[in-house]
N, C-alpha and C positions, 0 to 999 in steps of 0.2 A: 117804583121798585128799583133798588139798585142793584147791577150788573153783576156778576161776580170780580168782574176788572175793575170794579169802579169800590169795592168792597173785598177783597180778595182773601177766602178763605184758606187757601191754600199761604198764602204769606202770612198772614195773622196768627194762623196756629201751628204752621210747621217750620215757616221763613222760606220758605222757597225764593230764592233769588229770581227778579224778570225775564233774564236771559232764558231760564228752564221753564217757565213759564209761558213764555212766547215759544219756544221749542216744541210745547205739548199742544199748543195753538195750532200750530202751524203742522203738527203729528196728525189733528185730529181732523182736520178741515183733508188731508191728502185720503181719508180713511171712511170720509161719511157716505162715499158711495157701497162700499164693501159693509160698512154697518146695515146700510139699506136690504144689503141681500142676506144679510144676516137676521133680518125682522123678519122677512118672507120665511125664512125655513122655521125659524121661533113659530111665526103665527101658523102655520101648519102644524106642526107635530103640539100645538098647544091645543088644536082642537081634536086630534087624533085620540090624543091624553083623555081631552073631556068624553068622546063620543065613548071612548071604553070603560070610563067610569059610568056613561048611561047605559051601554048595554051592560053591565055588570051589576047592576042597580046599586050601588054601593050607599050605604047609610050610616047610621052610628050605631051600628050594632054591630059594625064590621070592624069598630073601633076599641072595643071590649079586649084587653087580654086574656089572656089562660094558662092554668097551673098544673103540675105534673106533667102527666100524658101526652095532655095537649088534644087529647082523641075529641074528634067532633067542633075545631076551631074554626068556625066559620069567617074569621076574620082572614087568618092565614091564609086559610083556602082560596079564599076568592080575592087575593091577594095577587096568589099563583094564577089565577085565571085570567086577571087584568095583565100581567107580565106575559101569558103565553098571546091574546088579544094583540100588543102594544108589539109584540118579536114577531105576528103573525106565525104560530109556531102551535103542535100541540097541547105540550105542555108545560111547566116550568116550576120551578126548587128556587125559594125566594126564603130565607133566614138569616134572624139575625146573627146566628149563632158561626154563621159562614165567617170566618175572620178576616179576610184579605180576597182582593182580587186572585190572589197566589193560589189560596187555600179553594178559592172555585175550581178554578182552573185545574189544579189537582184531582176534585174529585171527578170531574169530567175524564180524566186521566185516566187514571185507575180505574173509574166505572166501567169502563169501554177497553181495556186493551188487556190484555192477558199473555201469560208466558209464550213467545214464538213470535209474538205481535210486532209490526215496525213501526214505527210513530215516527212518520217524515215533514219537518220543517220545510215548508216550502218560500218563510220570508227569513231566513238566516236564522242566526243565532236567537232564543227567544230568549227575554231579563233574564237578567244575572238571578233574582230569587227564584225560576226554575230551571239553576242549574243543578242543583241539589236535587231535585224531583224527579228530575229525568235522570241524575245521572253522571254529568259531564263536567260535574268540577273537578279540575286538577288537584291533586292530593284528600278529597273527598273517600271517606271509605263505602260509598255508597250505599250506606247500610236504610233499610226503606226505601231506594229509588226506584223508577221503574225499572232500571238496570238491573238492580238487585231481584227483581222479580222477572227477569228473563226477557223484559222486552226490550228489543235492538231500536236505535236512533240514527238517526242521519239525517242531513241538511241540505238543503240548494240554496245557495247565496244570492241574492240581488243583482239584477245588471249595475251597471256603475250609473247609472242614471236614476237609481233604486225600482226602479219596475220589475216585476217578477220575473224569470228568465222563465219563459213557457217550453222551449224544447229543453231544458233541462226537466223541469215537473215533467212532460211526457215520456222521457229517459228512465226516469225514476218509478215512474209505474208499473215499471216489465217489475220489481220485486216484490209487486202486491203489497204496498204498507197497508194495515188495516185502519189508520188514520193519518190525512193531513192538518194539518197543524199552520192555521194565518195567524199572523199578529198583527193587528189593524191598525194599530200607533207604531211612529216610530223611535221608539225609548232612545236608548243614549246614541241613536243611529242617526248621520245625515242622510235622510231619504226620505221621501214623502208617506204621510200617514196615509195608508190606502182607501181608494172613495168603495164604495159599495158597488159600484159598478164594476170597478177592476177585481174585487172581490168574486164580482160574478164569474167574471174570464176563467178564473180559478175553478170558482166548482164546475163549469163546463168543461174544461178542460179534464180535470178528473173524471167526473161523472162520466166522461164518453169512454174514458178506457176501461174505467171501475165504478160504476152504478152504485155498488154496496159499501165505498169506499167512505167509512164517514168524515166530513170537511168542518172541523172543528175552528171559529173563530174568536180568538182574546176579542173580544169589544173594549176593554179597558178604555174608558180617555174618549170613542168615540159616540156614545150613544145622544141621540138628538141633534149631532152634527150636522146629519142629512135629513132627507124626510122620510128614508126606508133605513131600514139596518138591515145585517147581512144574511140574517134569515129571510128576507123577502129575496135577496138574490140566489137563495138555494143552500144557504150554507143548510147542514143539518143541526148545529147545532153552536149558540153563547154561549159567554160566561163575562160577570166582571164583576164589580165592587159596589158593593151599594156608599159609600164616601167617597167615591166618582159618582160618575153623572144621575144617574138613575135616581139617586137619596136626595138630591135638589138641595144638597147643602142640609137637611134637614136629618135624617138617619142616623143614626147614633153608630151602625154597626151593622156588619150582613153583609151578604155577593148575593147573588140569583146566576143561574143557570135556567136558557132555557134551549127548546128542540123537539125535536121528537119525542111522541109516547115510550117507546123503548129505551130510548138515551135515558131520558132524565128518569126512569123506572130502575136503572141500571146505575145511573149517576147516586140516588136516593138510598139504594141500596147499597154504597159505598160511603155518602154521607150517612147513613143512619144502622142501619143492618138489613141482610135479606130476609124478607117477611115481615116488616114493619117499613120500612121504606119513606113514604111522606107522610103516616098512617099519625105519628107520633112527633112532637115538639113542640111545648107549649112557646107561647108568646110574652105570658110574663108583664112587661111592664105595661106598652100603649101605643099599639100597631099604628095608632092615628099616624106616627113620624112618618111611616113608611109609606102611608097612602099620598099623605100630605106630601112628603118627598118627592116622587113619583108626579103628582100633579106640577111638581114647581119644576121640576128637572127640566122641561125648553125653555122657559126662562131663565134660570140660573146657567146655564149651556152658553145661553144667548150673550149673559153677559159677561160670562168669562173668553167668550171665542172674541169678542169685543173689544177687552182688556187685552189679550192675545193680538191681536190687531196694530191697537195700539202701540204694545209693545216694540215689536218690529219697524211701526213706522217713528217713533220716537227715540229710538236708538240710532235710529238711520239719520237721524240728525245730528248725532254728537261722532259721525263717522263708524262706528260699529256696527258690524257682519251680524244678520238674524238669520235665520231659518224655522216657518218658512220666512219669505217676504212678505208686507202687510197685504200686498195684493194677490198672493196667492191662494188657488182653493185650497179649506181646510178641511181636514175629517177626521181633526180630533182636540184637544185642547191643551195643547204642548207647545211651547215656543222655546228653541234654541237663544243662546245669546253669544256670542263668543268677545272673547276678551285677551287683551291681550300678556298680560300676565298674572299668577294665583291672586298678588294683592288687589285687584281692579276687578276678580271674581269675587275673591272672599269681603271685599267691601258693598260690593254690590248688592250680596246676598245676605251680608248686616242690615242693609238700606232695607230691603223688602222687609224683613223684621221688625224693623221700627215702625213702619207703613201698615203693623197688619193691628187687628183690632186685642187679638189676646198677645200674651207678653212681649209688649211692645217693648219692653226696657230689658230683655234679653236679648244679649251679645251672642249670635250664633261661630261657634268654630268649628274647624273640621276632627270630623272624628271618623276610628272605626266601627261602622253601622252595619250589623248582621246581616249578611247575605250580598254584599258586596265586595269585591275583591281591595278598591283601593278606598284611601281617608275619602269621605264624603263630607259637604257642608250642607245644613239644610237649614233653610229660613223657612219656620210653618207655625204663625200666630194663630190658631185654627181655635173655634169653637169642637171640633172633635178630632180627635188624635188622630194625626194620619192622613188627614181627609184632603184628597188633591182637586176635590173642586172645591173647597177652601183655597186660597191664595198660597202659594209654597215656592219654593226655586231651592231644589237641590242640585249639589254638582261634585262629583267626582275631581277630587285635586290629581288631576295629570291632565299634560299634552292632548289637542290642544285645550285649552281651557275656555270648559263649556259650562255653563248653566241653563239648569231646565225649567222654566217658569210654568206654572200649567195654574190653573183655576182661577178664583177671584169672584166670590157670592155678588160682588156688587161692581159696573166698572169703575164707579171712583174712586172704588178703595184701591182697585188696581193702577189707576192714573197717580193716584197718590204715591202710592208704594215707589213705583217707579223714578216718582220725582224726586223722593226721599233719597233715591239710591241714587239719584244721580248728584244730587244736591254733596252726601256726603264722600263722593268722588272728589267730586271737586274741591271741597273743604279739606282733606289728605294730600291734596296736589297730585291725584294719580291720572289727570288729563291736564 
Protein backbone atom coordinates (compact mmCIF):
# COMPACT_ATOMS: atom_id res chain seq x y z
CA UNK A 1 0.00 0.00 0.00
CA UNK A 2 1.29 3.23 -0.65
CA UNK A 3 2.08 6.09 1.88
CA UNK A 4 0.34 9.15 1.68
CA UNK A 5 4.05 10.70 0.88
CA UNK A 6 4.64 8.40 -1.48
CA UNK A 7 0.94 9.11 -3.16
CA UNK A 8 0.19 12.48 -1.92
CA UNK A 9 -3.45 13.41 -1.74
CA UNK A 10 -3.12 16.58 -0.45
CA UNK A 11 -0.74 17.73 -3.70
CA UNK A 12 -2.78 15.89 -6.34
CA UNK A 13 -5.96 17.57 -5.54
CA UNK A 14 -5.21 20.75 -3.83
CA UNK A 15 -1.26 21.38 -4.78
CA UNK A 16 -0.13 21.96 -1.62
CA UNK A 17 3.41 22.76 -2.02
CA UNK A 18 6.23 20.18 0.17
CA UNK A 19 7.42 23.03 2.19
CA UNK A 20 3.50 23.14 3.89
CA UNK A 21 3.49 19.78 3.70
CA UNK A 22 6.44 18.85 5.61
CA UNK A 23 5.28 21.98 8.11
CA UNK A 24 1.98 19.98 8.93
CA UNK A 25 4.45 16.82 9.42
CA UNK A 26 6.35 18.22 11.53
CA UNK A 27 2.87 20.11 13.32
CA UNK A 28 1.60 16.89 13.87
CA UNK A 29 4.38 14.65 15.20
CA UNK A 30 4.94 17.82 18.15
CA UNK A 31 0.86 17.25 18.84
CA UNK A 32 0.41 13.29 18.91
CA UNK A 33 1.03 13.27 22.58
CA UNK A 34 -1.80 15.89 23.35
CA UNK A 35 -3.95 13.77 20.70
CA UNK A 36 -3.32 10.96 23.09
CA UNK A 37 -5.12 12.65 25.94
CA UNK A 38 -7.55 13.89 23.76
CA UNK A 39 -8.70 9.96 22.96
CA UNK A 40 -8.84 9.32 26.88
CA UNK A 41 -11.44 12.09 27.44
CA UNK A 42 -13.33 11.10 23.88
CA UNK A 43 -13.22 7.42 25.05
CA UNK A 44 -14.94 8.32 28.43
CA UNK A 45 -17.65 10.70 27.71
CA UNK A 46 -18.42 8.11 24.61
CA UNK A 47 -19.27 5.62 26.88
CA UNK A 48 -20.92 7.92 29.47
CA UNK A 49 -23.23 8.85 26.02
CA UNK A 50 -23.81 5.11 25.69
CA UNK A 51 -24.55 4.12 29.32
CA UNK A 52 -27.48 6.97 29.21
CA UNK A 53 -28.89 5.77 26.23
CA UNK A 54 -29.01 2.23 28.09
CA UNK A 55 -30.41 3.51 31.09
CA UNK A 56 -32.97 5.39 29.08
CA UNK A 57 -33.88 2.39 26.99
CA UNK A 58 -33.78 4.43 23.94
CA UNK A 59 -35.35 2.56 20.64
CA UNK A 60 -36.96 3.58 17.49
CA UNK A 61 -39.80 4.53 18.69
CA UNK A 62 -38.03 7.36 20.25
CA UNK A 63 -37.37 8.14 16.75
CA UNK A 64 -40.91 8.88 15.53
CA UNK A 65 -41.88 12.70 15.01
CA UNK A 66 -45.06 14.55 16.08
CA UNK A 67 -47.59 17.02 14.88
CA UNK A 68 -49.57 19.90 16.44
CA UNK A 69 -49.55 19.74 20.23
CA UNK A 70 -46.79 17.57 20.38
CA UNK A 71 -48.85 16.38 23.86
CA UNK A 72 -47.57 12.92 24.73
CA UNK A 73 -44.12 12.79 22.44
CA UNK A 74 -42.19 10.32 23.80
CA UNK A 75 -39.37 10.88 21.65
CA UNK A 76 -38.91 14.51 22.94
CA UNK A 77 -39.38 13.44 26.37
CA UNK A 78 -36.95 11.07 26.81
CA UNK A 79 -34.88 13.09 24.82
CA UNK A 80 -34.96 15.54 27.74
CA UNK A 81 -34.25 12.81 30.23
CA UNK A 82 -31.08 11.56 28.35
CA UNK A 83 -29.87 15.54 28.41
CA UNK A 84 -30.70 16.02 32.11
CA UNK A 85 -28.68 12.02 32.76
CA UNK A 86 -25.71 13.25 30.40
CA UNK A 87 -25.57 17.26 32.73
CA UNK A 88 -26.23 15.10 35.77
CA UNK A 89 -28.93 17.64 36.42
CA UNK A 90 -32.84 17.31 37.13
CA UNK A 91 -34.20 18.27 34.30
CA UNK A 92 -33.81 19.68 30.87
CA UNK A 93 -35.55 21.71 27.67
CA UNK A 94 -34.06 20.32 24.53
CA UNK A 95 -35.73 21.76 21.05
CA UNK A 96 -35.44 22.35 17.90
CA UNK A 97 -37.29 25.13 17.71
CA UNK A 98 -34.46 26.91 20.32
CA UNK A 99 -32.78 28.93 17.49
CA UNK A 100 -29.19 29.85 18.73
CA UNK A 101 -27.10 29.45 21.60
CA UNK A 102 -28.18 33.15 22.22
CA UNK A 103 -31.84 32.50 22.12
CA UNK A 104 -31.08 29.60 25.06
CA UNK A 105 -29.28 31.50 26.95
CA UNK A 106 -32.02 34.13 26.85
CA UNK A 107 -34.70 32.03 27.92
CA UNK A 108 -32.71 31.04 30.90
CA UNK A 109 -32.65 34.71 31.40
CA UNK A 110 -35.81 35.95 31.54
CA UNK A 111 -37.16 32.67 33.03
CA UNK A 112 -35.25 33.35 36.22
CA UNK A 113 -34.92 37.05 36.86
CA UNK A 114 -37.66 39.46 37.41
CA UNK A 115 -38.08 43.35 37.84
CA UNK A 116 -35.42 44.44 40.90
CA UNK A 117 -33.28 41.32 39.95
CA UNK A 118 -29.14 41.84 39.44
CA UNK A 119 -27.76 39.56 37.02
CA UNK A 120 -23.93 39.79 37.79
CA UNK A 121 -21.18 38.65 35.15
CA UNK A 122 -18.61 37.28 37.03
CA UNK A 123 -16.35 36.34 33.57
CA UNK A 124 -16.41 40.10 31.99
CA UNK A 125 -18.33 41.14 29.29
CA UNK A 126 -20.64 38.17 27.88
CA UNK A 127 -20.82 38.06 23.43
CA UNK A 128 -21.70 40.83 21.80
CA UNK A 129 -25.14 38.94 20.66
CA UNK A 130 -26.21 39.36 24.45
CA UNK A 131 -25.58 42.77 24.44
CA UNK A 132 -28.93 43.43 23.25
CA UNK A 133 -30.63 40.99 25.96
CA UNK A 134 -29.31 42.33 28.77
CA UNK A 135 -29.24 45.67 27.81
CA UNK A 136 -25.85 47.24 27.37
CA UNK A 137 -25.39 48.15 23.83
CA UNK A 138 -24.45 51.62 23.25
CA UNK A 139 -27.10 53.45 21.24
CA UNK A 140 -29.62 50.32 21.75
CA UNK A 141 -33.00 51.46 22.69
CA UNK A 142 -33.30 48.67 24.77
CA UNK A 143 -36.63 47.91 24.06
CA UNK A 144 -37.21 43.88 25.28
CA UNK A 145 -33.98 43.72 27.20
CA UNK A 146 -33.71 42.79 30.53
CA UNK A 147 -32.99 46.34 31.30
CA UNK A 148 -36.25 47.27 29.85
CA UNK A 149 -37.73 44.88 32.27
CA UNK A 150 -36.25 46.50 35.36
CA UNK A 151 -33.33 44.14 35.90
CA UNK A 152 -30.00 45.80 36.93
CA UNK A 153 -26.47 44.40 35.41
CA UNK A 154 -22.95 44.54 36.37
CA UNK A 155 -19.79 42.93 35.81
CA UNK A 156 -16.33 41.85 37.43
CA UNK A 157 -13.60 41.71 34.95
CA UNK A 158 -10.92 38.96 34.62
CA UNK A 159 -7.47 39.13 36.30
CA UNK A 160 -4.95 39.97 33.58
CA UNK A 161 -4.04 36.37 33.67
CA UNK A 162 -7.89 35.67 32.76
CA UNK A 163 -8.65 33.71 36.04
CA UNK A 164 -11.64 34.88 37.84
CA UNK A 165 -10.81 37.69 40.42
CA UNK A 166 -12.37 35.81 43.49
CA UNK A 167 -12.32 38.76 46.07
CA UNK A 168 -13.90 40.71 43.59
CA UNK A 169 -17.12 37.99 43.18
CA UNK A 170 -16.99 37.95 47.06
CA UNK A 171 -17.27 41.96 46.95
CA UNK A 172 -20.06 41.76 44.66
CA UNK A 173 -22.26 39.44 46.75
CA UNK A 174 -22.95 41.96 49.65
CA UNK A 175 -25.64 43.34 46.62
CA UNK A 176 -27.50 39.97 46.61
CA UNK A 177 -27.53 39.52 42.44
CA UNK A 178 -30.23 36.83 42.07
CA UNK A 179 -27.94 35.30 39.43
CA UNK A 180 -24.30 34.87 38.36
CA UNK A 181 -23.73 34.61 35.03
CA UNK A 182 -20.14 32.17 33.73
CA UNK A 183 -19.25 32.16 30.28
CA UNK A 184 -17.15 29.08 29.75
CA UNK A 185 -15.42 29.89 26.38
CA UNK A 186 -13.46 32.59 25.76
CA UNK A 187 -15.22 34.37 22.71
CA UNK A 188 -13.34 37.24 21.21
CA UNK A 189 -11.26 37.38 24.65
CA UNK A 190 -7.51 36.45 25.23
CA UNK A 191 -8.02 34.19 28.19
CA UNK A 192 -8.34 30.71 28.90
CA UNK A 193 -11.69 28.90 28.24
CA UNK A 194 -12.66 27.89 31.86
CA UNK A 195 -12.02 23.96 33.09
CA UNK A 196 -14.86 22.85 35.16
CA UNK A 197 -13.10 22.69 37.90
CA UNK A 198 -12.42 26.53 38.11
CA UNK A 199 -16.01 26.60 37.32
CA UNK A 200 -16.37 24.93 40.65
CA UNK A 201 -14.17 27.62 42.67
CA UNK A 202 -17.14 29.81 41.40
CA UNK A 203 -20.09 28.20 42.58
CA UNK A 204 -18.29 27.69 46.00
CA UNK A 205 -17.48 30.84 46.34
CA UNK A 206 -20.97 31.97 45.76
CA UNK A 207 -22.82 29.41 47.28
CA UNK A 208 -20.99 30.05 50.76
CA UNK A 209 -22.35 33.68 50.80
CA UNK A 210 -25.74 32.94 48.80
CA UNK A 211 -26.95 29.33 48.81
CA UNK A 212 -30.01 30.49 46.72
CA UNK A 213 -28.00 32.41 44.43
CA UNK A 214 -28.63 30.78 41.08
CA UNK A 215 -24.83 30.15 39.11
CA UNK A 216 -25.97 30.05 35.50
CA UNK A 217 -23.33 28.62 32.94
CA UNK A 218 -23.00 29.43 28.88
CA UNK A 219 -21.53 25.92 27.98
CA UNK A 220 -21.44 27.05 24.40
CA UNK A 221 -17.99 25.56 22.63
CA UNK A 222 -17.42 23.59 25.79
CA UNK A 223 -19.55 20.45 26.13
CA UNK A 224 -17.44 16.99 25.94
CA UNK A 225 -14.23 18.84 26.44
CA UNK A 226 -13.93 17.44 29.82
CA UNK A 227 -15.33 14.35 31.33
CA UNK A 228 -17.79 16.39 33.65
CA UNK A 229 -19.56 19.52 32.63
CA UNK A 230 -20.42 22.31 35.03
CA UNK A 231 -23.37 20.95 36.46
CA UNK A 232 -21.37 18.11 38.07
CA UNK A 233 -19.45 20.96 39.63
CA UNK A 234 -22.57 22.65 41.08
CA UNK A 235 -23.43 25.01 38.72
CA UNK A 236 -27.34 25.03 38.84
CA UNK A 237 -27.95 25.42 35.72
CA UNK A 238 -26.79 25.17 31.17
CA UNK A 239 -27.38 26.34 28.25
CA UNK A 240 -26.11 26.15 24.60
CA UNK A 241 -26.58 25.35 20.96
CA UNK A 242 -27.44 22.18 19.68
CA UNK A 243 -24.93 23.06 16.01
CA UNK A 244 -22.13 23.27 18.74
CA UNK A 245 -21.11 20.33 20.44
CA UNK A 246 -23.93 18.44 21.72
CA UNK A 247 -25.73 18.04 17.84
CA UNK A 248 -22.44 16.01 16.88
CA UNK A 249 -22.43 17.84 13.63
CA UNK A 250 -25.62 15.99 12.97
CA UNK A 251 -28.74 18.60 14.25
CA UNK A 252 -30.23 20.51 12.06
CA UNK A 253 -31.28 23.20 14.73
CA UNK A 254 -32.19 23.57 18.60
CA UNK A 255 -30.09 24.73 22.06
CA UNK A 256 -31.04 22.64 25.28
CA UNK A 257 -30.98 24.01 28.62
CA UNK A 258 -30.65 22.05 31.35
CA UNK A 259 -30.67 22.21 35.73
CA UNK A 260 -32.85 22.18 38.19
CA UNK A 261 -36.50 21.14 38.42
CA UNK A 262 -37.45 24.76 39.09
CA UNK A 263 -35.14 26.59 36.61
CA UNK A 264 -36.06 24.70 33.67
CA UNK A 265 -40.01 24.79 35.01
CA UNK A 266 -39.51 28.32 34.86
CA UNK A 267 -37.10 28.53 31.99
CA UNK A 268 -40.08 26.36 29.87
CA UNK A 269 -42.54 28.69 30.90
CA UNK A 270 -40.76 31.63 29.28
CA UNK A 271 -39.91 29.23 26.21
CA UNK A 272 -43.47 28.21 25.86
CA UNK A 273 -46.16 29.86 28.14
CA UNK A 274 -47.06 29.39 31.98
CA UNK A 275 -49.28 26.36 32.22
CA UNK A 276 -48.25 24.58 29.20
CA UNK A 277 -44.48 24.79 29.75
CA UNK A 278 -42.69 21.47 28.30
CA UNK A 279 -46.31 19.99 28.22
CA UNK A 280 -46.52 21.03 24.23
CA UNK A 281 -44.06 21.02 21.05
CA UNK A 282 -44.30 18.78 18.58
CA UNK A 283 -41.11 17.29 16.87
CA UNK A 284 -42.22 17.42 13.37
CA UNK A 285 -39.72 16.17 11.10
CA UNK A 286 -37.11 13.11 12.75
CA UNK A 287 -35.73 13.34 16.24
CA UNK A 288 -33.40 10.47 15.09
CA UNK A 289 -30.73 13.72 14.20
CA UNK A 290 -30.93 14.66 17.64
CA UNK A 291 -30.32 11.41 19.29
CA UNK A 292 -27.96 10.35 16.72
CA UNK A 293 -26.22 13.95 17.25
CA UNK A 294 -25.86 13.50 20.95
CA UNK A 295 -24.35 9.92 20.57
CA UNK A 296 -21.57 11.33 17.93
CA UNK A 297 -21.08 14.57 19.94
CA UNK A 298 -17.38 12.96 21.93
CA UNK A 299 -16.42 12.10 18.83
CA UNK A 300 -16.92 14.99 16.70
CA UNK A 301 -15.57 17.23 19.94
CA UNK A 302 -12.51 14.88 19.72
CA UNK A 303 -11.88 15.68 16.37
CA UNK A 304 -12.33 19.23 16.26
CA UNK A 305 -10.37 19.80 19.65
CA UNK A 306 -7.58 17.76 17.39
CA UNK A 307 -7.92 20.03 14.37
CA UNK A 308 -7.68 22.86 17.16
CA UNK A 309 -4.49 21.37 18.19
CA UNK A 310 -3.22 21.34 15.27
CA UNK A 311 -3.92 24.49 14.32
CA UNK A 312 -1.71 26.13 16.90
CA UNK A 313 0.98 23.93 16.29
CA UNK A 314 1.12 24.51 12.44
CA UNK A 315 1.02 27.98 12.54
CA UNK A 316 3.69 27.95 14.94
CA UNK A 317 5.75 26.96 12.27
CA UNK A 318 5.14 29.61 9.75
CA UNK A 319 6.12 32.11 13.02
CA UNK A 320 2.49 33.01 13.95
CA UNK A 321 1.14 33.80 17.66
CA UNK A 322 -2.09 31.11 18.65
CA UNK A 323 -3.96 31.15 21.57
CA UNK A 324 -4.27 28.73 23.23
CA UNK A 325 -0.85 26.97 22.44
CA UNK A 326 -1.09 23.29 20.84
CA UNK A 327 0.14 22.13 24.32
CA UNK A 328 -2.26 23.85 26.37
CA UNK A 329 -5.19 22.45 28.34
CA UNK A 330 -8.36 22.94 26.52
CA UNK A 331 -12.13 23.35 27.63
CA UNK A 332 -13.55 24.40 24.65
CA UNK A 333 -13.21 24.44 20.78
CA UNK A 334 -12.00 27.79 19.84
CA UNK A 335 -8.58 28.50 18.50
CA UNK A 336 -7.23 32.13 18.29
CA UNK A 337 -4.91 32.97 15.40
CA UNK A 338 -3.38 36.30 15.00
CA UNK A 339 -2.02 37.90 12.15
CA UNK A 340 -0.45 40.47 11.24
CA UNK A 341 -2.22 42.57 9.05
CA UNK A 342 -6.44 42.51 7.69
CA UNK A 343 -4.98 41.08 4.20
CA UNK A 344 -3.13 37.85 5.89
CA UNK A 345 -6.54 37.56 8.02
CA UNK A 346 -8.93 38.09 5.31
CA UNK A 347 -6.87 35.62 3.10
CA UNK A 348 -6.50 33.19 5.56
CA UNK A 349 -10.02 32.94 6.23
CA UNK A 350 -10.70 32.79 2.16
CA UNK A 351 -8.29 29.70 2.51
CA UNK A 352 -10.55 27.82 5.36
CA UNK A 353 -13.43 28.39 2.76
CA UNK A 354 -11.97 26.84 0.06
CA UNK A 355 -10.88 23.81 2.53
CA UNK A 356 -14.50 23.33 3.64
CA UNK A 357 -16.75 20.64 2.04
CA UNK A 358 -19.94 23.02 1.10
CA UNK A 359 -19.25 26.31 -1.06
CA UNK A 360 -15.98 25.75 -1.44
CA UNK A 361 -15.87 28.23 -4.51
CA UNK A 362 -17.13 30.96 -2.42
CA UNK A 363 -15.06 34.02 -1.76
CA UNK A 364 -15.72 34.97 1.85
CA UNK A 365 -15.57 39.11 2.52
CA UNK A 366 -16.06 41.18 5.32
CA UNK A 367 -19.35 42.32 6.03
CA UNK A 368 -21.82 43.92 8.62
CA UNK A 369 -23.17 40.81 10.57
CA UNK A 370 -26.09 41.42 12.94
CA UNK A 371 -25.26 41.71 16.37
CA UNK A 372 -21.87 42.68 16.07
CA UNK A 373 -20.43 46.08 16.52
CA UNK A 374 -17.50 45.93 13.81
CA UNK A 375 -17.25 44.32 9.71
CA UNK A 376 -16.89 40.62 10.37
CA UNK A 377 -15.33 37.88 7.94
CA UNK A 378 -16.63 34.55 8.15
CA UNK A 379 -15.50 31.36 6.43
CA UNK A 380 -18.38 28.56 7.17
CA UNK A 381 -18.76 25.73 4.35
CA UNK A 382 -21.18 24.02 6.72
CA UNK A 383 -23.53 21.36 5.99
CA UNK A 384 -25.95 23.53 8.43
CA UNK A 385 -26.13 27.03 8.64
CA UNK A 386 -24.39 28.37 11.51
CA UNK A 387 -22.93 25.41 12.85
CA UNK A 388 -19.62 26.13 14.66
CA UNK A 389 -18.74 22.44 15.20
CA UNK A 390 -18.84 22.63 11.52
CA UNK A 391 -15.41 24.02 10.54
CA UNK A 392 -15.85 28.08 10.44
CA UNK A 393 -13.20 31.04 11.37
CA UNK A 394 -14.83 34.23 11.71
CA UNK A 395 -13.06 37.44 12.70
CA UNK A 396 -13.81 40.93 13.48
CA UNK A 397 -11.88 43.39 10.99
CA UNK A 398 -9.95 45.58 13.66
CA UNK A 399 -6.87 45.82 15.92
CA UNK A 400 -5.30 43.38 16.63
CA UNK A 401 -6.25 41.05 14.07
CA UNK A 402 -7.69 38.01 15.19
CA UNK A 403 -9.34 35.11 13.80
CA UNK A 404 -11.57 32.60 15.50
CA UNK A 405 -11.23 28.94 14.13
CA UNK A 406 -13.47 26.59 16.25
CA UNK A 407 -15.02 23.14 14.89
CA UNK A 408 -14.08 20.79 12.09
CA UNK A 409 -16.55 17.37 11.64
CA UNK A 410 -13.44 15.57 10.66
CA UNK A 411 -9.53 16.36 11.34
CA UNK A 412 -8.50 16.17 7.89
CA UNK A 413 -10.73 18.42 6.69
CA UNK A 414 -9.27 20.73 9.30
CA UNK A 415 -5.59 19.78 8.37
CA UNK A 416 -6.66 20.61 4.85
CA UNK A 417 -8.39 23.72 5.38
CA UNK A 418 -5.57 24.99 7.04
CA UNK A 419 -2.94 24.04 4.39
CA UNK A 420 -5.20 25.72 1.92
CA UNK A 421 -5.01 28.89 3.79
CA UNK A 422 -1.66 28.79 4.06
CA UNK A 423 -0.86 27.63 0.61
CA UNK A 424 -2.90 30.72 -0.73
CA UNK A 425 -0.71 33.07 1.69
CA UNK A 426 1.89 32.30 0.11
CA UNK A 427 0.53 32.42 -3.51
CA UNK A 428 -0.41 36.61 -2.70
CA UNK A 429 3.03 37.00 -1.24
CA UNK A 430 1.58 37.91 2.15
CA UNK A 431 4.59 35.91 3.95
Amino acid sequence: MKSIKQDNCYTKYYQIPEHIFNASDRAQEKAKDVFAGIDNIKEYNQIKVLNAFRQNRISEVHFQGSTGYGYNDRGRDTLEMLYADLFSTEDALVRQSITTGTHAIAIVLFGCLRPGDLLLSVTGKPYDTLDEVIGIREGSNDTGSLKDFGVSYNQIELRQDGTPDYEAIQAAMDRNPKMVFIQRSKGYLRRPALSVSEIGKIVKTVKSINKDCIVFVDNCYGEFTDIQEPTDAGADVVAGSLIKNPGGGLAPSGGYIAGSSEIIEMAASRYNVPGLGKETGCTLGDPRLLYQGIYMAPHIVAESLKGMVFAAAFLEEFGFESYPKYDDVRNDIVQSLYFDNKEQLITFCQGIQTGSPVDSFVTPTPWAMPGYDDEVIMAAGAFVQGSSLELSMDAPIKEPYTGYLQGGLTYENVKLALMVSMKLMFDKKLL
